[in-house]
CHARMM internal coordinates of N, CA and C (Angstrom, degrees):
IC EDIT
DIST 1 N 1 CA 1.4570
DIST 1 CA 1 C 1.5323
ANGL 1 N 1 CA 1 C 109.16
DIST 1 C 2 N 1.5588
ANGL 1 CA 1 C 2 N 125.59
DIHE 1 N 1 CA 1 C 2 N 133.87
DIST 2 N 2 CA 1.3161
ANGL 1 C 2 N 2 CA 129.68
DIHE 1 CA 1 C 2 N 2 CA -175.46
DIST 2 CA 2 C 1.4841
ANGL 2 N 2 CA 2 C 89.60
DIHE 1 C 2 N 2 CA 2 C -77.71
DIST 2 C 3 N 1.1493
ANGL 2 CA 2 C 3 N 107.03
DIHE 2 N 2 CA 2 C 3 N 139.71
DIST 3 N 3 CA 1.8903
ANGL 2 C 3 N 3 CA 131.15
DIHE 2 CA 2 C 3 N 3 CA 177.29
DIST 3 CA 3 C 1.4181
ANGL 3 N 3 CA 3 C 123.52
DIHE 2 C 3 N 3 CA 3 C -138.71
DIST 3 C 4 N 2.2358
ANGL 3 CA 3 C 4 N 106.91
DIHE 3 N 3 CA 3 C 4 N 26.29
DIST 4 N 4 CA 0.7515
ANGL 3 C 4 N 4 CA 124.60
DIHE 3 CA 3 C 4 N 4 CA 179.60
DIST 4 CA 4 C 1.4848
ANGL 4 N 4 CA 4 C 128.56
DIHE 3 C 4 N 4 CA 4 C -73.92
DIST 4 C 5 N 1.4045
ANGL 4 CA 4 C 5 N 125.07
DIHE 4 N 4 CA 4 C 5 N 83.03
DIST 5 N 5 CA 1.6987
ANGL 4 C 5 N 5 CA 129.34
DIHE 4 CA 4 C 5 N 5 CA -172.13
DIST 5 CA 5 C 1.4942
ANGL 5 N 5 CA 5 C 109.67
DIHE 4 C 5 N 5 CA 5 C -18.49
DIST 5 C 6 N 1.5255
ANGL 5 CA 5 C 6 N 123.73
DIHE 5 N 5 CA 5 C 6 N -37.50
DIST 6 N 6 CA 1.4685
ANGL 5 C 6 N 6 CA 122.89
DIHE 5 CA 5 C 6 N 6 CA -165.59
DIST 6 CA 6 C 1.4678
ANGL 6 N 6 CA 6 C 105.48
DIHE 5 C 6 N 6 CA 6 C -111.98
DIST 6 C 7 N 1.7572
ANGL 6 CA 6 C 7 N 125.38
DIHE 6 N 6 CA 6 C 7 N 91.77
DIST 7 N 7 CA 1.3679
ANGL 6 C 7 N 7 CA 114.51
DIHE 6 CA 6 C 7 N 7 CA -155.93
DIST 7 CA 7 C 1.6986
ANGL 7 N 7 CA 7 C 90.39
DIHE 6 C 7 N 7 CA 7 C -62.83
DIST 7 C 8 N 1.5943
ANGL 7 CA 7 C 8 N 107.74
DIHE 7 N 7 CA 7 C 8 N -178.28
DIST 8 N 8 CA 1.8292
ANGL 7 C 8 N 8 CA 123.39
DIHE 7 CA 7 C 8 N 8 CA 153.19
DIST 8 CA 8 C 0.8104
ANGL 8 N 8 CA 8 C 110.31
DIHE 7 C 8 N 8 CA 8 C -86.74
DIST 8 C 9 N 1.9342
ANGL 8 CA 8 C 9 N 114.64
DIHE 8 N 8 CA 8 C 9 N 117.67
DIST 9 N 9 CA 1.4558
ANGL 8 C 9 N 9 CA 101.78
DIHE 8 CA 8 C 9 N 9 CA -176.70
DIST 9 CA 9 C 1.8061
ANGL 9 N 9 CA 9 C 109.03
DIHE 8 C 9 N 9 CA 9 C -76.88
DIST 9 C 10 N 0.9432
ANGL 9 CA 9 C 10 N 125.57
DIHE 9 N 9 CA 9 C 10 N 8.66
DIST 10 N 10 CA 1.6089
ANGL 9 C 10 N 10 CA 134.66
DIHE 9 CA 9 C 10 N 10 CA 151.11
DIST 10 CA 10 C 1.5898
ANGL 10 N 10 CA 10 C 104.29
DIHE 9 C 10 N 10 CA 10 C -55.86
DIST 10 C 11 N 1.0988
ANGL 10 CA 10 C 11 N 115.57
DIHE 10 N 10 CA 10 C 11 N -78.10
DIST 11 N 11 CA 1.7430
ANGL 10 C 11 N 11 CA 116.61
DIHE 10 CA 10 C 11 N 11 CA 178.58
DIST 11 CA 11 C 1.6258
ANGL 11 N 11 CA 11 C 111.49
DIHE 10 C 11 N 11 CA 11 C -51.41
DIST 11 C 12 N 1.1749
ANGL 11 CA 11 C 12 N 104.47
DIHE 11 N 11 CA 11 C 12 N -7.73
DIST 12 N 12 CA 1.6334
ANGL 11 C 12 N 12 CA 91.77
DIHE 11 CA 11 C 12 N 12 CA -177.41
DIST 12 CA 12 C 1.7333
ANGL 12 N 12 CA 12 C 102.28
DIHE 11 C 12 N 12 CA 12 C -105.32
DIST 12 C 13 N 1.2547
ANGL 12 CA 12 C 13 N 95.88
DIHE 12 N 12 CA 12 C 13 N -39.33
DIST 13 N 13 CA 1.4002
ANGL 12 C 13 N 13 CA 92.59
DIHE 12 CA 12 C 13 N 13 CA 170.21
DIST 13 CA 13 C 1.6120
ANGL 13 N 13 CA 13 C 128.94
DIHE 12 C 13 N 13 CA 13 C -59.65
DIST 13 C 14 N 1.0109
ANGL 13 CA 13 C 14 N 88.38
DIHE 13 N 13 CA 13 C 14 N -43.29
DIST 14 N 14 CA 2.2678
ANGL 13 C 14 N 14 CA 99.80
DIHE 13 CA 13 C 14 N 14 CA 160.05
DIST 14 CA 14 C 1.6147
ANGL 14 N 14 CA 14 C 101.29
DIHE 13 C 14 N 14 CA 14 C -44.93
DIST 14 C 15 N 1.5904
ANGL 14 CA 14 C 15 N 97.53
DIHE 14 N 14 CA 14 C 15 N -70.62
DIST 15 N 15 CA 1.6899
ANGL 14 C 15 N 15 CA 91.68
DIHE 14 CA 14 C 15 N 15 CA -166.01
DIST 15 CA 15 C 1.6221
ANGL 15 N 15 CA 15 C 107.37
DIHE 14 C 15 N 15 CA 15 C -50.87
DIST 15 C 16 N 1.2787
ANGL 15 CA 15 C 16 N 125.04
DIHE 15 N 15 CA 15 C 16 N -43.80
DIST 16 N 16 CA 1.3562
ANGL 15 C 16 N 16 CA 123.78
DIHE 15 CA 15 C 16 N 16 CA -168.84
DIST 16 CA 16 C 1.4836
ANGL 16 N 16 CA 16 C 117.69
DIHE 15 C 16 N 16 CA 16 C -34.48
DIST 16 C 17 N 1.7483
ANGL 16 CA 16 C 17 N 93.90
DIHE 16 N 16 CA 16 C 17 N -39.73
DIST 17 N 17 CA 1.5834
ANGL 16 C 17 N 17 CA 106.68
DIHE 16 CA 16 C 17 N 17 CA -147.02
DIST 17 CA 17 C 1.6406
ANGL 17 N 17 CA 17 C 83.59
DIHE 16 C 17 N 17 CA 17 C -96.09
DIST 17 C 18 N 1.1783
ANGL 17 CA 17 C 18 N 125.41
DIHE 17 N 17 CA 17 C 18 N -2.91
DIST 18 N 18 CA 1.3698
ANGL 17 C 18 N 18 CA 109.53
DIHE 17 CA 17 C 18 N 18 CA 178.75
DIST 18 CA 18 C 1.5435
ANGL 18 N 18 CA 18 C 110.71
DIHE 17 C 18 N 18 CA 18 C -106.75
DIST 18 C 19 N 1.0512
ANGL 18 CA 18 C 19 N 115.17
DIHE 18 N 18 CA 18 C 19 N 15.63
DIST 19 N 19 CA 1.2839
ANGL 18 C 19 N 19 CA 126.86
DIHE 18 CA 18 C 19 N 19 CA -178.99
DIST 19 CA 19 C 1.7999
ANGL 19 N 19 CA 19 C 108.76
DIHE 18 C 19 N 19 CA 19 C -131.95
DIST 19 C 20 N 1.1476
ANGL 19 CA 19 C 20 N 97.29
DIHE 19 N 19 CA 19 C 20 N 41.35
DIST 20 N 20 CA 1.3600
ANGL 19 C 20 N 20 CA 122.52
DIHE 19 CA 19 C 20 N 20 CA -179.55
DIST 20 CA 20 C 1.7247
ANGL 20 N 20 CA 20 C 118.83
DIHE 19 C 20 N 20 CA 20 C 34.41
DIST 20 C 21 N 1.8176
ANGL 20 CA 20 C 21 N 111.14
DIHE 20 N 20 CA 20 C 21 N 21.33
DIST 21 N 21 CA 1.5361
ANGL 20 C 21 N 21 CA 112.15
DIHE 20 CA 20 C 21 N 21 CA -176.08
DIST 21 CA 21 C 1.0685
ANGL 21 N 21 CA 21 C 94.35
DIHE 20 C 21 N 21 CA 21 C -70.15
DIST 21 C 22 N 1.7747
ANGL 21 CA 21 C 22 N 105.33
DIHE 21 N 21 CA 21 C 22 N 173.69
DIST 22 N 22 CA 1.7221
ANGL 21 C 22 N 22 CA 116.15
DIHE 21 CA 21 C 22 N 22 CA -176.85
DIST 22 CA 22 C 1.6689
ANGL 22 N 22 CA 22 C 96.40
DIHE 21 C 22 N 22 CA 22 C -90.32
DIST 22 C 23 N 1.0976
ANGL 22 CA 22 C 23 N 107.92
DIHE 22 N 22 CA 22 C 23 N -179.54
DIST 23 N 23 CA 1.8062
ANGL 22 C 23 N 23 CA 136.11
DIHE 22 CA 22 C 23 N 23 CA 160.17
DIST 23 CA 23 C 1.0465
ANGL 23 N 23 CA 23 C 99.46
DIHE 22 C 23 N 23 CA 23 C -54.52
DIST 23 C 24 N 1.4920
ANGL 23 CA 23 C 24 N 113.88
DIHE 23 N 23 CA 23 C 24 N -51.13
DIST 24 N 24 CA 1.6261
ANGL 23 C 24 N 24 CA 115.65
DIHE 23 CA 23 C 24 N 24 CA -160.80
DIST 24 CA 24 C 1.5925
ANGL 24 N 24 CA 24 C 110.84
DIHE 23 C 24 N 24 CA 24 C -67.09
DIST 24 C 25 N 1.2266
ANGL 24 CA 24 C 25 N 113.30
DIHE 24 N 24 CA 24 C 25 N -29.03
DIST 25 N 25 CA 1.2860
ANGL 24 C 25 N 25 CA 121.37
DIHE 24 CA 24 C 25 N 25 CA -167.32
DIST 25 CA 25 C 2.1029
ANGL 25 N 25 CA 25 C 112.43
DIHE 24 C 25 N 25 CA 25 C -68.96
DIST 25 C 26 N 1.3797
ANGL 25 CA 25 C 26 N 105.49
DIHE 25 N 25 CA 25 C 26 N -7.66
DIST 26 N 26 CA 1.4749
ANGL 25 C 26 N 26 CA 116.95
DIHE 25 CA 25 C 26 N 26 CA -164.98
DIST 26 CA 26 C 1.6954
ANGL 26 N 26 CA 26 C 87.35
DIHE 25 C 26 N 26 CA 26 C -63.14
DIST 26 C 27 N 1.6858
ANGL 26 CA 26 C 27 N 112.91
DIHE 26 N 26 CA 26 C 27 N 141.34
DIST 27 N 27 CA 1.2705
ANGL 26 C 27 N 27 CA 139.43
DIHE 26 CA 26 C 27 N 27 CA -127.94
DIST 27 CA 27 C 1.3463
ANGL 27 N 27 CA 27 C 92.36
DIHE 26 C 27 N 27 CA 27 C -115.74
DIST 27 C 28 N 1.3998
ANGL 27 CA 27 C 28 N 115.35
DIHE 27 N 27 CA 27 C 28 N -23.66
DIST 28 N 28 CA 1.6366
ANGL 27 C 28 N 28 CA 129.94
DIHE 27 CA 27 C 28 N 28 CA -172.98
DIST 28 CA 28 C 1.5456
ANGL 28 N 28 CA 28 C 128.15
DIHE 27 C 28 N 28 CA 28 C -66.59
DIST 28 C 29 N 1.3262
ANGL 28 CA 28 C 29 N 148.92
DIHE 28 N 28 CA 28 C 29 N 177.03
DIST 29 N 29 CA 0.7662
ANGL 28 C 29 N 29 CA 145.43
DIHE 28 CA 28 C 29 N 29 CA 153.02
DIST 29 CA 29 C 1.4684
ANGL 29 N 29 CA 29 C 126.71
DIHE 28 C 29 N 29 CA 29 C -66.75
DIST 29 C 30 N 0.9221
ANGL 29 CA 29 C 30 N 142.02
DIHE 29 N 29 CA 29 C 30 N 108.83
DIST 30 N 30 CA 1.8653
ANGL 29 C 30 N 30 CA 119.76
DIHE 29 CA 29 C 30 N 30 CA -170.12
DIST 30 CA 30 C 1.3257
ANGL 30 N 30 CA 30 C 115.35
DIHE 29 C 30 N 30 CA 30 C -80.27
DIST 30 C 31 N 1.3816
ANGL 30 CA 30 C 31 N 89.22
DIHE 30 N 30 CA 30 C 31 N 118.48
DIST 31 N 31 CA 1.7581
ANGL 30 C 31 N 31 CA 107.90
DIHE 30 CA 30 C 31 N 31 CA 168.07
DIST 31 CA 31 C 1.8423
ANGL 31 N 31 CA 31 C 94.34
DIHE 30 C 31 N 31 CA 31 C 121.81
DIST 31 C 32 N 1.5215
ANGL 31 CA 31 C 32 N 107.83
DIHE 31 N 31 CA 31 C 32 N -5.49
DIST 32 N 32 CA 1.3478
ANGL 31 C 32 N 32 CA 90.43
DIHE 31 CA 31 C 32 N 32 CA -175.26
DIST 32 CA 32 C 2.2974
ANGL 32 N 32 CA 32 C 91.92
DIHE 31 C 32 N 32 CA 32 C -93.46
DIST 32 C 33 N 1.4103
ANGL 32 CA 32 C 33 N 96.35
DIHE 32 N 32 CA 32 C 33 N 172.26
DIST 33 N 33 CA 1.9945
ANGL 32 C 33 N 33 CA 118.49
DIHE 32 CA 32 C 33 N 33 CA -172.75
DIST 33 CA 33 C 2.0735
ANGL 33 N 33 CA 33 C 87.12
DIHE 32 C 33 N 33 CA 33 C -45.89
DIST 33 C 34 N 1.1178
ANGL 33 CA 33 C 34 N 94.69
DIHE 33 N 33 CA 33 C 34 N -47.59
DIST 34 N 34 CA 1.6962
ANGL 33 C 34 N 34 CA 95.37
DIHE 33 CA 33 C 34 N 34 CA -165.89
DIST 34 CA 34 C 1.2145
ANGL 34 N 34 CA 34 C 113.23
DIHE 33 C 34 N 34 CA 34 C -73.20
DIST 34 C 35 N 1.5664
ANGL 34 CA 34 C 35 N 130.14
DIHE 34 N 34 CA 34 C 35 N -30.30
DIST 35 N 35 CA 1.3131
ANGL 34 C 35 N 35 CA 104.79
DIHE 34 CA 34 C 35 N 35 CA 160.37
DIST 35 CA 35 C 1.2814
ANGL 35 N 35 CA 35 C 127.29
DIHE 34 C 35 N 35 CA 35 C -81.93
DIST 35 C 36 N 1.3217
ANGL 35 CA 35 C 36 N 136.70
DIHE 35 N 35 CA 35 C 36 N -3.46
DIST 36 N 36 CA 1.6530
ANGL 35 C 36 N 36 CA 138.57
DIHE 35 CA 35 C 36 N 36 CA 168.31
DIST 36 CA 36 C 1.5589
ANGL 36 N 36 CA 36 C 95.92
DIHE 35 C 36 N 36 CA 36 C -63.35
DIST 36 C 37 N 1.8137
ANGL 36 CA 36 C 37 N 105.61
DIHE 36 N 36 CA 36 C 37 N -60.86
DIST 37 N 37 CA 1.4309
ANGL 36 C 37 N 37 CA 91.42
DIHE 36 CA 36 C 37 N 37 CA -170.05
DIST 37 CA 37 C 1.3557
ANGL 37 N 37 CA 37 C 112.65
DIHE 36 C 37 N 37 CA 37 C -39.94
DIST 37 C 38 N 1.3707
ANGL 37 CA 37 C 38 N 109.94
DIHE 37 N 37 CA 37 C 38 N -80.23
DIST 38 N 38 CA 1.4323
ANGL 37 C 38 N 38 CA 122.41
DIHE 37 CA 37 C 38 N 38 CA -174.49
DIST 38 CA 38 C 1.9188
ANGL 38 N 38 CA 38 C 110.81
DIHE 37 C 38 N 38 CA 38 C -18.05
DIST 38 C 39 N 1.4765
ANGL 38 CA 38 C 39 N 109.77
DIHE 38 N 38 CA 38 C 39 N -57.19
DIST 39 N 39 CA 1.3795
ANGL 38 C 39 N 39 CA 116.09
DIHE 38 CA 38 C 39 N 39 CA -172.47
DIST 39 CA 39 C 1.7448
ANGL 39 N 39 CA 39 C 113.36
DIHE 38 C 39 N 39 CA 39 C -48.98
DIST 39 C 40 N 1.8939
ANGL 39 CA 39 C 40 N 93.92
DIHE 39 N 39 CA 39 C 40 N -34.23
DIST 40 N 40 CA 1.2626
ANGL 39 C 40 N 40 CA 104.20
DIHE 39 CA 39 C 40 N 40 CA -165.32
DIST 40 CA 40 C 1.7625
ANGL 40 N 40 CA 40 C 116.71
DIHE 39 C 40 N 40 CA 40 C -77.15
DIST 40 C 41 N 1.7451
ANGL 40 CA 40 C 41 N 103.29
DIHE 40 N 40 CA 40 C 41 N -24.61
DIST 41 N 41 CA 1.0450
ANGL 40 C 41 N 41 CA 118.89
DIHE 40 CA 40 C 41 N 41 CA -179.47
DIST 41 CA 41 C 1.6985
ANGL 41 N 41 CA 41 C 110.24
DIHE 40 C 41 N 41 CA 41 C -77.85
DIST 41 C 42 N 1.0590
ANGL 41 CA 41 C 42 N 128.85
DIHE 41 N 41 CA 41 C 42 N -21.04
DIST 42 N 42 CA 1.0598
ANGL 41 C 42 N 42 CA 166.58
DIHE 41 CA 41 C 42 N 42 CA 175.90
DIST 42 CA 42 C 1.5642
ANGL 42 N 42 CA 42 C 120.29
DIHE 41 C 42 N 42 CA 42 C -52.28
DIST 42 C 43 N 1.1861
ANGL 42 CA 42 C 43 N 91.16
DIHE 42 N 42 CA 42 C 43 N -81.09
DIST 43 N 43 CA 1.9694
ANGL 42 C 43 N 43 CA 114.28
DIHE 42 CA 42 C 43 N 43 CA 155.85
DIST 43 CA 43 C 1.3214
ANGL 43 N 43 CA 43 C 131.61
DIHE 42 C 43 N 43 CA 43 C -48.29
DIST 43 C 44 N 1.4785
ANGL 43 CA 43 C 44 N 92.88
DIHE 43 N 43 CA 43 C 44 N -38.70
DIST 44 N 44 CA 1.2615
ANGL 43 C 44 N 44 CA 110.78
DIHE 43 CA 43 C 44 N 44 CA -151.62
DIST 44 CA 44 C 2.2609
ANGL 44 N 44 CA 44 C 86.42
DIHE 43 C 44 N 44 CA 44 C -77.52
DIST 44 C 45 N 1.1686
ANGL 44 CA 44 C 45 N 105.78
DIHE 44 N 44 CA 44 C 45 N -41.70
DIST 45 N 45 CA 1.3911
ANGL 44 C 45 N 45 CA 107.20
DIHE 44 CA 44 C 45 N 45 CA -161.87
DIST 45 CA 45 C 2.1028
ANGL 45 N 45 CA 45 C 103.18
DIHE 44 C 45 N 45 CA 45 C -94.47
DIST 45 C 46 N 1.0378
ANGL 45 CA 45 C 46 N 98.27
DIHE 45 N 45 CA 45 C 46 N -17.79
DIST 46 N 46 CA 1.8191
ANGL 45 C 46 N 46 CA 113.20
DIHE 45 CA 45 C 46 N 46 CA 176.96
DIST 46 CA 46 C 1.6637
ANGL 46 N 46 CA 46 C 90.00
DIHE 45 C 46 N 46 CA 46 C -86.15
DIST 46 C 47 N 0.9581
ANGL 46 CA 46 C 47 N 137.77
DIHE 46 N 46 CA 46 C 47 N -2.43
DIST 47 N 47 CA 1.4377
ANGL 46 C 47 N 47 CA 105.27
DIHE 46 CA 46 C 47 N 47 CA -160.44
DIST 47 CA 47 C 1.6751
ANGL 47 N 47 CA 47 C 91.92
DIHE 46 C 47 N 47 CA 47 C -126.49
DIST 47 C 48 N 1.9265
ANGL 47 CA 47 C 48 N 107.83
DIHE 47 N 47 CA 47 C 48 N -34.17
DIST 48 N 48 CA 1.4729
ANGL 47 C 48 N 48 CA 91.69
DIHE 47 CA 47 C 48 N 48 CA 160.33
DIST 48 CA 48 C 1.5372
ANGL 48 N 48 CA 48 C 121.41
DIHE 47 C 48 N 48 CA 48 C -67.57
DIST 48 C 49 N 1.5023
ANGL 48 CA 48 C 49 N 122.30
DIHE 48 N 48 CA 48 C 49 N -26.84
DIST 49 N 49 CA 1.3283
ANGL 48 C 49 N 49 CA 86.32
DIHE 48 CA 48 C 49 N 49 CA -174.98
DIST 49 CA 49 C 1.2497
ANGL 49 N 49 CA 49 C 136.85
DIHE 48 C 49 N 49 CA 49 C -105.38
DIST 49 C 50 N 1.5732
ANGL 49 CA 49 C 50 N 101.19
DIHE 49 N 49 CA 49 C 50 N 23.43
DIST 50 N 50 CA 1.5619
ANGL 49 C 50 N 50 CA 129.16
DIHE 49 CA 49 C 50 N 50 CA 172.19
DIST 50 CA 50 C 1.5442
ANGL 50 N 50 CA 50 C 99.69
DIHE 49 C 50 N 50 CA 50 C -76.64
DIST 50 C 51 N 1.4393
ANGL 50 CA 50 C 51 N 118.73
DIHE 50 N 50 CA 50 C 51 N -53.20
DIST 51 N 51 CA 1.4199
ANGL 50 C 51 N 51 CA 114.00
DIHE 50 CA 50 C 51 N 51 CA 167.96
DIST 51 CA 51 C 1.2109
ANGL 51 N 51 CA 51 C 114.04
DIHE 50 C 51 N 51 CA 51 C -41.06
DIST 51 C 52 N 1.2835
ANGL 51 CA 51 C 52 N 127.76
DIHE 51 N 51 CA 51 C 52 N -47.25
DIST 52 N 52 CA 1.8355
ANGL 51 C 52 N 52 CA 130.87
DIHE 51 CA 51 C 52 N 52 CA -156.34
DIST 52 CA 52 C 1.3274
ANGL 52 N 52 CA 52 C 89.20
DIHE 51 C 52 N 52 CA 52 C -88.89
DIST 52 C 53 N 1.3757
ANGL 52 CA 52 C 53 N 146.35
DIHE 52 N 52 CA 52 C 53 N -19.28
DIST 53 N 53 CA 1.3024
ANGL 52 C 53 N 53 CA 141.22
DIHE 52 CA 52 C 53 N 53 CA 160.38
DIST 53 CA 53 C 1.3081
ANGL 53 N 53 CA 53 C 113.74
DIHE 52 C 53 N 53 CA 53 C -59.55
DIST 53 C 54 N 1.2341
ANGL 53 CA 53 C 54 N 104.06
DIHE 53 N 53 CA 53 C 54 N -56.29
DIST 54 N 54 CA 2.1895
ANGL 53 C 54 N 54 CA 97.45
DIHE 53 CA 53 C 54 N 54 CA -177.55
DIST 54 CA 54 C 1.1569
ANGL 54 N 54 CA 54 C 109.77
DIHE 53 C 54 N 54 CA 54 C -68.27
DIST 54 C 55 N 1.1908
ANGL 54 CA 54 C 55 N 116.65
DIHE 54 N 54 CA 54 C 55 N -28.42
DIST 55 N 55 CA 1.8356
ANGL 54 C 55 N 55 CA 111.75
DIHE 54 CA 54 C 55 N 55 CA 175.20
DIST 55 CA 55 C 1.6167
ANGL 55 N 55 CA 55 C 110.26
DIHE 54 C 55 N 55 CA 55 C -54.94
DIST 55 C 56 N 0.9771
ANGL 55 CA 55 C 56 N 114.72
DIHE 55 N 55 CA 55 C 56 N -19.65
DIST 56 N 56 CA 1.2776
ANGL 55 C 56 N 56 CA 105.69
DIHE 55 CA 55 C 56 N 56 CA -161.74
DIST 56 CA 56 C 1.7235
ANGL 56 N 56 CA 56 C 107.84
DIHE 55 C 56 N 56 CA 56 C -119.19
DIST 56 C 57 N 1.6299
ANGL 56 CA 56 C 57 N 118.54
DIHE 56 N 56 CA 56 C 57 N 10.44
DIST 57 N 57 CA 1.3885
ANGL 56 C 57 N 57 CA 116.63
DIHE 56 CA 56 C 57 N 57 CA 145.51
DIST 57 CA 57 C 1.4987
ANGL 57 N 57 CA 57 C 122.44
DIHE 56 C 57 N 57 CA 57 C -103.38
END
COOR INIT
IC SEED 1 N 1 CA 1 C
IC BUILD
């Protein structure tokens, strides 16, 4: 189990998006390293499973 005090805002942004939060909801400052990550972590997991959604109509 990660028991890292300073989460990745990459890993948080994944979880976000898998827990159906918005973009909008990223916790960060904008324009600061942690909200790109976050955005990127974000995208990165919202955008596969929007793909795996159209595949399947």
């Amino acid at each position: 189990m990660n028991s890292d005090p300073d989460p990745d805002p990459f890993e948080q942004g994944q979880r976000a998006a898998r827990q159906n939060i918005p973009a909008e909801a990223n916790p960060y400052r904008d324009g600061s390293e942690q909200h790109a990550l976050w955005a990127a972590g974000h995208e990165k997991v919202a955008g596969a499973s929007e793909a795996n959604e159209s595949e399947g109509s």
